[in-house]
N, CA, C, O and CB atoms as a CASP TS submission, in Angstrom:
PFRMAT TS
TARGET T0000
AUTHOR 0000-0000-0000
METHOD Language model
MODEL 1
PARENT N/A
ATOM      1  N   UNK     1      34.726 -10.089   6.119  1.00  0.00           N
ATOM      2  CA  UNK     1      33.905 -10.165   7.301  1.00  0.00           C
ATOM      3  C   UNK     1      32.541  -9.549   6.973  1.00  0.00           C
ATOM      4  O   UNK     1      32.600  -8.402   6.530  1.00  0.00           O
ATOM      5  CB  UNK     1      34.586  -9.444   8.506  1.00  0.00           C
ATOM      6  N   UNK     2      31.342 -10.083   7.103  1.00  0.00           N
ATOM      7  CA  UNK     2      30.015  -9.862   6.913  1.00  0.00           C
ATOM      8  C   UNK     2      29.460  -9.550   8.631  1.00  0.00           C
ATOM      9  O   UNK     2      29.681 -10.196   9.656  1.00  0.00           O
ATOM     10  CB  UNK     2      29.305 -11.295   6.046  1.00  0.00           C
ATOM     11  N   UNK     3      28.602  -8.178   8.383  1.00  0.00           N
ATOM     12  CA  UNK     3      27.836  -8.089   9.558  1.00  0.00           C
ATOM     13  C   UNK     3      25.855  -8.198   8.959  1.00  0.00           C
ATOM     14  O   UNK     3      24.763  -7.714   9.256  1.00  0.00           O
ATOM     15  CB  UNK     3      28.429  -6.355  10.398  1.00  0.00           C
ATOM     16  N   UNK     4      26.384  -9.036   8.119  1.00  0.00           N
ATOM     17  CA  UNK     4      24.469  -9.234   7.524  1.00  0.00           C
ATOM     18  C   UNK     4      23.596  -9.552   8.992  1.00  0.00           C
ATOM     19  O   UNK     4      24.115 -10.240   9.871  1.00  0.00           O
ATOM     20  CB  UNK     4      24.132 -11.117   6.138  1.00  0.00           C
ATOM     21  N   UNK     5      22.244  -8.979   9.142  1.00  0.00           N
ATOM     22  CA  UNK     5      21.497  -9.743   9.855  1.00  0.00           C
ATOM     23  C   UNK     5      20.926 -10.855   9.864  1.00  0.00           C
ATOM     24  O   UNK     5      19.961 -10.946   9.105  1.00  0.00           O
ATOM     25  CB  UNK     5      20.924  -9.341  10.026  1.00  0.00           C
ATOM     26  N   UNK     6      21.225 -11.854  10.543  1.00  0.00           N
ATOM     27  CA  UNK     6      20.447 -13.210   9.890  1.00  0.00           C
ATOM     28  C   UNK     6      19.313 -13.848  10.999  1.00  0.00           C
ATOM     29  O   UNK     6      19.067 -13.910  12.204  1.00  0.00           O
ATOM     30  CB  UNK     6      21.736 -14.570   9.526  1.00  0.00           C
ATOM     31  N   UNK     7      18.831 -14.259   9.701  1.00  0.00           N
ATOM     32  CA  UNK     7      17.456 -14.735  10.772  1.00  0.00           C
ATOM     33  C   UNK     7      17.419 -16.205  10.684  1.00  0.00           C
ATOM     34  O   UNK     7      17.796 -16.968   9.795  1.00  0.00           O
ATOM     35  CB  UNK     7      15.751 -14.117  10.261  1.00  0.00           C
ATOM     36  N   UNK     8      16.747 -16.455  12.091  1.00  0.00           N
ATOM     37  CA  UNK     8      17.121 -18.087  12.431  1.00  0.00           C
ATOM     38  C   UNK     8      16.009 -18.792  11.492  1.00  0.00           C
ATOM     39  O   UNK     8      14.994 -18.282  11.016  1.00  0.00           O
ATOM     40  CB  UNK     8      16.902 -18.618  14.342  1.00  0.00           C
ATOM     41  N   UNK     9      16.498 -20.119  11.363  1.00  0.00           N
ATOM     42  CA  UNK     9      15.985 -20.644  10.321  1.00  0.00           C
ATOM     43  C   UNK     9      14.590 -21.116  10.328  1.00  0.00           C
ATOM     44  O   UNK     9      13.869 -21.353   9.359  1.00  0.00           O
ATOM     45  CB  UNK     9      16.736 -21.536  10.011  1.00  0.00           C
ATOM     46  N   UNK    10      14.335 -21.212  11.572  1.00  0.00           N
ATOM     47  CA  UNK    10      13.207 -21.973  12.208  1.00  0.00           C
ATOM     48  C   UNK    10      12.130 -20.936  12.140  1.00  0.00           C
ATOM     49  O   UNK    10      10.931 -21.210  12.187  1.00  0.00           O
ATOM     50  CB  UNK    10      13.503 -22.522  13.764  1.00  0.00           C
ATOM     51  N   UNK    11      12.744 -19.433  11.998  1.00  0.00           N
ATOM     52  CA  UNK    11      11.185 -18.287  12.222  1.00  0.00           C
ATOM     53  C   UNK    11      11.255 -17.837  10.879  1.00  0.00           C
ATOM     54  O   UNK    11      12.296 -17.865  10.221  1.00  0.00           O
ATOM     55  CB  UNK    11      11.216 -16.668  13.531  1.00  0.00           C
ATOM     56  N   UNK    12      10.049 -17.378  10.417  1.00  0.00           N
ATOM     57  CA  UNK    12       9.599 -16.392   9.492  1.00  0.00           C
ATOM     58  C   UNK    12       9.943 -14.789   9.710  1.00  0.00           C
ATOM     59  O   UNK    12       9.868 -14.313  10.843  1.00  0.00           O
ATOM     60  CB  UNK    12       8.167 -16.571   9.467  1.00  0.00           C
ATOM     61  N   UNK    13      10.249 -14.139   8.802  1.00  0.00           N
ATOM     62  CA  UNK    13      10.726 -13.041   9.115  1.00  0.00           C
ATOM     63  C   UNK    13       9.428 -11.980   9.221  1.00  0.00           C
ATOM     64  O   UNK    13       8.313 -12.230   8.762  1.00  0.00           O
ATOM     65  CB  UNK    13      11.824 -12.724   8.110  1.00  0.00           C
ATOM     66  N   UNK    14       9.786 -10.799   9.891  1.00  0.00           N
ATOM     67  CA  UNK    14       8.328 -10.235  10.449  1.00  0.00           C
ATOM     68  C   UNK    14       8.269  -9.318   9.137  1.00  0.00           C
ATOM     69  O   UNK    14       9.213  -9.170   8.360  1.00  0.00           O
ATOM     70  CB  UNK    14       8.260  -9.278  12.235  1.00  0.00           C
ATOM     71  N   UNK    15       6.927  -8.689   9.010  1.00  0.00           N
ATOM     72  CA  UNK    15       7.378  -7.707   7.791  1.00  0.00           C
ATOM     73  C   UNK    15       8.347  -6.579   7.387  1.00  0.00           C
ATOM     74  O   UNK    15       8.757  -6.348   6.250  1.00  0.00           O
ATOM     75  CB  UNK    15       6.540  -7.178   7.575  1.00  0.00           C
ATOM     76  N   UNK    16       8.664  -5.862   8.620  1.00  0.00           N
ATOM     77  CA  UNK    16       9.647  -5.080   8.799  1.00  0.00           C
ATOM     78  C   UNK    16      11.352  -5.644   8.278  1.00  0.00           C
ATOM     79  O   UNK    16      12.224  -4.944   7.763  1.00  0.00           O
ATOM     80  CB  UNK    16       9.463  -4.806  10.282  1.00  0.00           C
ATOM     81  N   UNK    17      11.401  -6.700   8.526  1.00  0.00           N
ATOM     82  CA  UNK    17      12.701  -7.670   8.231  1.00  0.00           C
ATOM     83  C   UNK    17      12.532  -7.816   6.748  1.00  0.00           C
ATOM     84  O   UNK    17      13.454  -7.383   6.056  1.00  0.00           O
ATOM     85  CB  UNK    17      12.717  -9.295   9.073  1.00  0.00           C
ATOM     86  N   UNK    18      11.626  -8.291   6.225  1.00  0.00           N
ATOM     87  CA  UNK    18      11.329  -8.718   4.838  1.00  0.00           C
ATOM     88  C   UNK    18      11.188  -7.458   4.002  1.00  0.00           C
ATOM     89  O   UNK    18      12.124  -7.320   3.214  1.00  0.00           O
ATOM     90  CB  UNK    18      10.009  -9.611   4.755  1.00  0.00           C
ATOM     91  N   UNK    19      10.285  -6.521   3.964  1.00  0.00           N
ATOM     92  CA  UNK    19      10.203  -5.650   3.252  1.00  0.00           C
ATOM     93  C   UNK    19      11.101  -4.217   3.586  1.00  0.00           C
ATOM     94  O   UNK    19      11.382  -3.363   2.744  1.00  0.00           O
ATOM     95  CB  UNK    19       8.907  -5.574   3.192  1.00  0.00           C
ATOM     96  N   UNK    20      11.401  -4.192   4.758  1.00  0.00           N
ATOM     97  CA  UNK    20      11.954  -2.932   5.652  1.00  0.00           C
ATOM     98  C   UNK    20      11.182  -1.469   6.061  1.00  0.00           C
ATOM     99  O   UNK    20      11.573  -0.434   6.601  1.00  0.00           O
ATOM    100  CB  UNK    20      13.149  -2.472   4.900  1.00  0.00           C
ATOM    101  N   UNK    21       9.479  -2.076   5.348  1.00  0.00           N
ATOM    102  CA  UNK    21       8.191  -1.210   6.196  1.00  0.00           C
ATOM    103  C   UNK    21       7.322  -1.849   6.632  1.00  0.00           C
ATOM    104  O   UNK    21       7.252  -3.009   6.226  1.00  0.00           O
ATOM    105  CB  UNK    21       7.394  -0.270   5.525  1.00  0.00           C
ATOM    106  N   UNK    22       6.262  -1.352   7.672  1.00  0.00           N
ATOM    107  CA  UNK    22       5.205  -2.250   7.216  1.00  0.00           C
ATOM    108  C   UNK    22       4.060  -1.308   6.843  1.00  0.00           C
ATOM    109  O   UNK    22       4.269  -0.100   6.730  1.00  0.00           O
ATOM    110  CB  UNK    22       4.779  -3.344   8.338  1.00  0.00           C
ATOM    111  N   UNK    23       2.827  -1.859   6.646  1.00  0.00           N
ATOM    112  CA  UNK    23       1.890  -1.727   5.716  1.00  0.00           C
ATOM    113  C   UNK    23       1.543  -0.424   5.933  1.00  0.00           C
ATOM    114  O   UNK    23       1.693   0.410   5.040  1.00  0.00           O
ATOM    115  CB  UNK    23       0.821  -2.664   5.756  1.00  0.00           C
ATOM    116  N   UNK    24       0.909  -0.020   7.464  1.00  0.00           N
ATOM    117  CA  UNK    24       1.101   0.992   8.214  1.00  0.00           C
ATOM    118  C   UNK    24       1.620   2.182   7.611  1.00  0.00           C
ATOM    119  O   UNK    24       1.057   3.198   7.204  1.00  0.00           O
ATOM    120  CB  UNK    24       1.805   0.629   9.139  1.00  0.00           C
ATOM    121  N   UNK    25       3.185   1.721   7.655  1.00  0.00           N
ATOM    122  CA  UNK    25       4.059   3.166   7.407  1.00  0.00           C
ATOM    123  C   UNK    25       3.750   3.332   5.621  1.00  0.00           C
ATOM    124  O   UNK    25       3.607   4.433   5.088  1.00  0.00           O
ATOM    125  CB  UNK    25       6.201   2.943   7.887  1.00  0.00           C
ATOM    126  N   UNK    26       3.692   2.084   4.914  1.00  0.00           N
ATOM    127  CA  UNK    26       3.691   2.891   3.404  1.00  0.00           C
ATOM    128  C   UNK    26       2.336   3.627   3.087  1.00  0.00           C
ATOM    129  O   UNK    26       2.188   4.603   2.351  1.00  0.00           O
ATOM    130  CB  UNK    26       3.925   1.758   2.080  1.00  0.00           C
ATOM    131  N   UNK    27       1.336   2.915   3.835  1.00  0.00           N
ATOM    132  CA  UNK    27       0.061   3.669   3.609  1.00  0.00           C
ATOM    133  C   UNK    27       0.065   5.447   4.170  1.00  0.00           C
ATOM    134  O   UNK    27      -0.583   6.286   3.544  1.00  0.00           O
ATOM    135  CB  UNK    27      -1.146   2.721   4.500  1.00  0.00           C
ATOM    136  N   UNK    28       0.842   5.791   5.341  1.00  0.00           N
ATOM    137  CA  UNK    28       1.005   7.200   5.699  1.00  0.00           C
ATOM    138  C   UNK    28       1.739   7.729   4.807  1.00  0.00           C
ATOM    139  O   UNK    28       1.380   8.839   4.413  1.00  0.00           O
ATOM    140  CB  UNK    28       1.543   7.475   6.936  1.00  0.00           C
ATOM    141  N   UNK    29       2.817   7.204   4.290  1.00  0.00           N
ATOM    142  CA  UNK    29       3.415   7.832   3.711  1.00  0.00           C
ATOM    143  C   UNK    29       3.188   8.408   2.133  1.00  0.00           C
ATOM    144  O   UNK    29       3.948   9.159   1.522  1.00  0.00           O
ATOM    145  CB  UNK    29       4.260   7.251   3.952  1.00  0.00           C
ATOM    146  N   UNK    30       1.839   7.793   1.633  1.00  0.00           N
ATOM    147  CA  UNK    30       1.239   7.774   0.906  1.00  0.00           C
ATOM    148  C   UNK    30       0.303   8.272   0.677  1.00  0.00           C
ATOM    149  O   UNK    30      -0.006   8.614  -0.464  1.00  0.00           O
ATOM    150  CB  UNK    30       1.190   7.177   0.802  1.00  0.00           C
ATOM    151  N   UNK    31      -0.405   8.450   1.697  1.00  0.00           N
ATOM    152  CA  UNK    31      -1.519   9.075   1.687  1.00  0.00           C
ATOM    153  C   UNK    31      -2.214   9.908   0.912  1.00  0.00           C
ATOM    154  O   UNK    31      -3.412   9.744   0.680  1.00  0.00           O
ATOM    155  CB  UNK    31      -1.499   9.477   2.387  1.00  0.00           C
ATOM    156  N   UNK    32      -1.351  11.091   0.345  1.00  0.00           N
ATOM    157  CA  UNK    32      -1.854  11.721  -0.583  1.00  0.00           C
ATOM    158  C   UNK    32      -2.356  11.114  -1.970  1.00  0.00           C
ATOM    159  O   UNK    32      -3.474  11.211  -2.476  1.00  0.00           O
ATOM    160  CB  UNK    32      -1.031  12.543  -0.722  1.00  0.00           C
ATOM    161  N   UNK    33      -1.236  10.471  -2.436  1.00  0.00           N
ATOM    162  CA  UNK    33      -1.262   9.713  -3.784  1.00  0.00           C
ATOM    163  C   UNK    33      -2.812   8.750  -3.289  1.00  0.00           C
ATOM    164  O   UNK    33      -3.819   8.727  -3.997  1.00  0.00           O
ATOM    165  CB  UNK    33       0.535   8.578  -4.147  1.00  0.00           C
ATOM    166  N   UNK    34      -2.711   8.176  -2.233  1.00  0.00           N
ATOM    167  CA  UNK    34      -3.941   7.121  -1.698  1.00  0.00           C
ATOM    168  C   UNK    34      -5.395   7.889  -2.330  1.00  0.00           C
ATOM    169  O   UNK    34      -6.047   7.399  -3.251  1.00  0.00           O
ATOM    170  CB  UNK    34      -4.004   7.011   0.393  1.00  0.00           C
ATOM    171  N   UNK    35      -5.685   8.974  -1.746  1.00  0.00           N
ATOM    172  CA  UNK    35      -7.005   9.900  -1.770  1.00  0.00           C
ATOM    173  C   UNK    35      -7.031  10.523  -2.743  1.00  0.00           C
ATOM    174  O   UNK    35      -8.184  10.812  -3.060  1.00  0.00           O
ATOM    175  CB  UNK    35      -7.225  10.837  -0.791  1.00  0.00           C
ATOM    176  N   UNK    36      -6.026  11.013  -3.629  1.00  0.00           N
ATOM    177  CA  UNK    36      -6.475  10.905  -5.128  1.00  0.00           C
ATOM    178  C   UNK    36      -6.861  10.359  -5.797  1.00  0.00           C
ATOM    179  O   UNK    36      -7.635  10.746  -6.673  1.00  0.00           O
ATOM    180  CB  UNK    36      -6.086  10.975  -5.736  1.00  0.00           C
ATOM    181  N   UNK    37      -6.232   8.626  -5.532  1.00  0.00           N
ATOM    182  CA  UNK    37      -6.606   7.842  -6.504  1.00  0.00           C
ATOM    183  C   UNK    37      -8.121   6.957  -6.136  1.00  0.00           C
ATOM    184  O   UNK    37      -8.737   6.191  -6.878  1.00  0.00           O
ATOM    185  CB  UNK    37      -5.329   6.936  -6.756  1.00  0.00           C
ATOM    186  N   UNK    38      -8.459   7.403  -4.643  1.00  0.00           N
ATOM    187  CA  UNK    38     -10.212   7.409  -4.647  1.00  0.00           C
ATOM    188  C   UNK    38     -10.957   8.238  -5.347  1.00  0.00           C
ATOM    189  O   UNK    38     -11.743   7.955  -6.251  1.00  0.00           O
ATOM    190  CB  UNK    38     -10.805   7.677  -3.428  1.00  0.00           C
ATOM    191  N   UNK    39     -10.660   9.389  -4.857  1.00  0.00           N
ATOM    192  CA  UNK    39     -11.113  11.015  -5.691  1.00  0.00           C
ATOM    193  C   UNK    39     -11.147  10.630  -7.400  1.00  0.00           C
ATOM    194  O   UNK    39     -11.901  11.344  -8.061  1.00  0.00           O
ATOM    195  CB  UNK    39      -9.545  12.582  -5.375  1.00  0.00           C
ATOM    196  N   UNK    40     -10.829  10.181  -7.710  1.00  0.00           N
ATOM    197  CA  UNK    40     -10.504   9.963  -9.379  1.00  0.00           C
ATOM    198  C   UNK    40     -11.539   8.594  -9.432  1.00  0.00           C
ATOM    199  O   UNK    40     -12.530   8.543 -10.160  1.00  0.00           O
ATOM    200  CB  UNK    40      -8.434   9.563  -9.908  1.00  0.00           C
ATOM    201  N   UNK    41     -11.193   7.722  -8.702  1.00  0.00           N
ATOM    202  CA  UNK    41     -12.084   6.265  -9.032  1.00  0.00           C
ATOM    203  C   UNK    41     -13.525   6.936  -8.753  1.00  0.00           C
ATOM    204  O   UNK    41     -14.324   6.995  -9.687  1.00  0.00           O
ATOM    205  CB  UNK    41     -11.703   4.652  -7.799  1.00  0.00           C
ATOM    206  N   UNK    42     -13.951   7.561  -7.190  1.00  0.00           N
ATOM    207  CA  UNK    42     -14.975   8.145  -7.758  1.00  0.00           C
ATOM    208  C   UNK    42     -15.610   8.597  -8.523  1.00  0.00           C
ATOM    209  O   UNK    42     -16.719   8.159  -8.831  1.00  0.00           O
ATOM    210  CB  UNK    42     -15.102   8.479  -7.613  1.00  0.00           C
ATOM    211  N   UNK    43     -14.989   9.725  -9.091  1.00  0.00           N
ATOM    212  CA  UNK    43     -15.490  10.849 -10.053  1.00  0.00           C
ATOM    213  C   UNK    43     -15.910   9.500 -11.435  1.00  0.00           C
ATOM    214  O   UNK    43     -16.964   9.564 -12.067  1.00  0.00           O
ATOM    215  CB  UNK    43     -13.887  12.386 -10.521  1.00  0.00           C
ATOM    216  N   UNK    44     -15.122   8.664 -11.610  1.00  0.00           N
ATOM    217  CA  UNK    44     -15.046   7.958 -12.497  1.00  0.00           C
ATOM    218  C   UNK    44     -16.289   7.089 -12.829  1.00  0.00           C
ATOM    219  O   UNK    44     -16.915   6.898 -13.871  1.00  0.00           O
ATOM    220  CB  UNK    44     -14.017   7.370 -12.272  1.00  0.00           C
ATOM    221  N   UNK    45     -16.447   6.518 -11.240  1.00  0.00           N
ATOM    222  CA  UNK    45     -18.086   5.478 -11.165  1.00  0.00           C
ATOM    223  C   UNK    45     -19.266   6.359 -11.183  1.00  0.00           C
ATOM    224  O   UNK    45     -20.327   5.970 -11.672  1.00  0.00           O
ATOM    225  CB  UNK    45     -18.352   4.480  -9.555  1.00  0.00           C
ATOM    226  N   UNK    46     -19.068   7.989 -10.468  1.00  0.00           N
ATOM    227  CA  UNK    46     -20.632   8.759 -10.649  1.00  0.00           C
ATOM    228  C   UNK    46     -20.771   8.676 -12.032  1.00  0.00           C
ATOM    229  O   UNK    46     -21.721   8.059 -12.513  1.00  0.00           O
ATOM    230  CB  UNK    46     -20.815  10.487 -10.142  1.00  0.00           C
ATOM    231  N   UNK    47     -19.524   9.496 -13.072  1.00  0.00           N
ATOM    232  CA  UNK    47     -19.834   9.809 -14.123  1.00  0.00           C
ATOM    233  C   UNK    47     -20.379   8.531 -15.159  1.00  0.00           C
ATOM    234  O   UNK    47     -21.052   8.821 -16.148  1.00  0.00           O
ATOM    235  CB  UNK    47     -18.744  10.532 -14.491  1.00  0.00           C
ATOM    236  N   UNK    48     -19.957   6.799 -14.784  1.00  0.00           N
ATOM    237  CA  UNK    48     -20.565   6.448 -15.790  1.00  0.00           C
ATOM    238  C   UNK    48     -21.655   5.800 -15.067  1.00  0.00           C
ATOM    239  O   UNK    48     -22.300   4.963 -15.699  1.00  0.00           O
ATOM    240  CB  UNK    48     -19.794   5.705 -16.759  1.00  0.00           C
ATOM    241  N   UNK    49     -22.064   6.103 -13.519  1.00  0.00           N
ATOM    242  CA  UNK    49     -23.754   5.894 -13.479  1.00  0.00           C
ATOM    243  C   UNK    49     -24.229   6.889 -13.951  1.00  0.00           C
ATOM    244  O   UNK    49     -25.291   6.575 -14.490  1.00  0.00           O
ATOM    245  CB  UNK    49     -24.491   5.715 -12.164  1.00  0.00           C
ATOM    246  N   UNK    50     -23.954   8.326 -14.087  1.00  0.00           N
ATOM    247  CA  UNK    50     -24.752   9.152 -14.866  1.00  0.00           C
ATOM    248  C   UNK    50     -25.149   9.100 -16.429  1.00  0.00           C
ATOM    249  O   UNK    50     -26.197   9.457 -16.967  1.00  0.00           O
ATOM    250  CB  UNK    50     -24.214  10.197 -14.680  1.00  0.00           C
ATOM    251  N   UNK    51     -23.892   8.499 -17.030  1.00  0.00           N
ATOM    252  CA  UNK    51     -24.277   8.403 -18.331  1.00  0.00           C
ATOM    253  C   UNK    51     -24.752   7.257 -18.610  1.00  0.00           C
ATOM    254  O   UNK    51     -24.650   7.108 -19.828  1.00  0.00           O
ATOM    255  CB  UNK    51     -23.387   8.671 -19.149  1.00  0.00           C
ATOM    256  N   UNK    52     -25.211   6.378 -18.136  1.00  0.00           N
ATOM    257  CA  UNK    52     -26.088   4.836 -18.080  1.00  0.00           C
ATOM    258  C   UNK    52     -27.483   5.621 -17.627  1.00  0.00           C
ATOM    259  O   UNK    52     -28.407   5.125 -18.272  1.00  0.00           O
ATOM    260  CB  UNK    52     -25.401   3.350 -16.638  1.00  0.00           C
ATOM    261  N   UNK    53     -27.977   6.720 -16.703  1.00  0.00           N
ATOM    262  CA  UNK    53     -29.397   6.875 -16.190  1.00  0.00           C
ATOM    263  C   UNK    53     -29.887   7.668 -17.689  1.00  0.00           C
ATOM    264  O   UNK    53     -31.076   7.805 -17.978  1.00  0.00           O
ATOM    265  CB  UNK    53     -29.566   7.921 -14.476  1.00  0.00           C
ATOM    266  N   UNK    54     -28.854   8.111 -18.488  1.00  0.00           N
ATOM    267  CA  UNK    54     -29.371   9.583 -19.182  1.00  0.00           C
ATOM    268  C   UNK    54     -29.178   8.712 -20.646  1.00  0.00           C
ATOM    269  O   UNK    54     -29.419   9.256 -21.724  1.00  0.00           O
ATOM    270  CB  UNK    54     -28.162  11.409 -18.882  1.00  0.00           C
TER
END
């Protein structure tokens, strides 16, 4: 006996169904890792406009 959820054939499944988050929740939950990896891409683009002016 299976209690799978099934989805009717005729709809697309919403993202929550398909992935079991949506975009929303992985981005909060992330967040930290998120703003580091700006913090770093930054630091990354000043330093080689600085070494292109000099």
């Amino acid at each position: 006996m299976s209690f799978q959820l099934e989805i009717p054939k005729d709809q697309q499944p919403t993202p929550e169904q398909e992935w079991g988050f949506t975009i929303w929740e992985f981005i909060m939950g992330n967040l930290w890792y998120i703003i580091g990896i700006i913090v770093i891409l930054a630091i990354f683009f000043y330093a080689r406009s600085y070494m292109k002016k000099h």
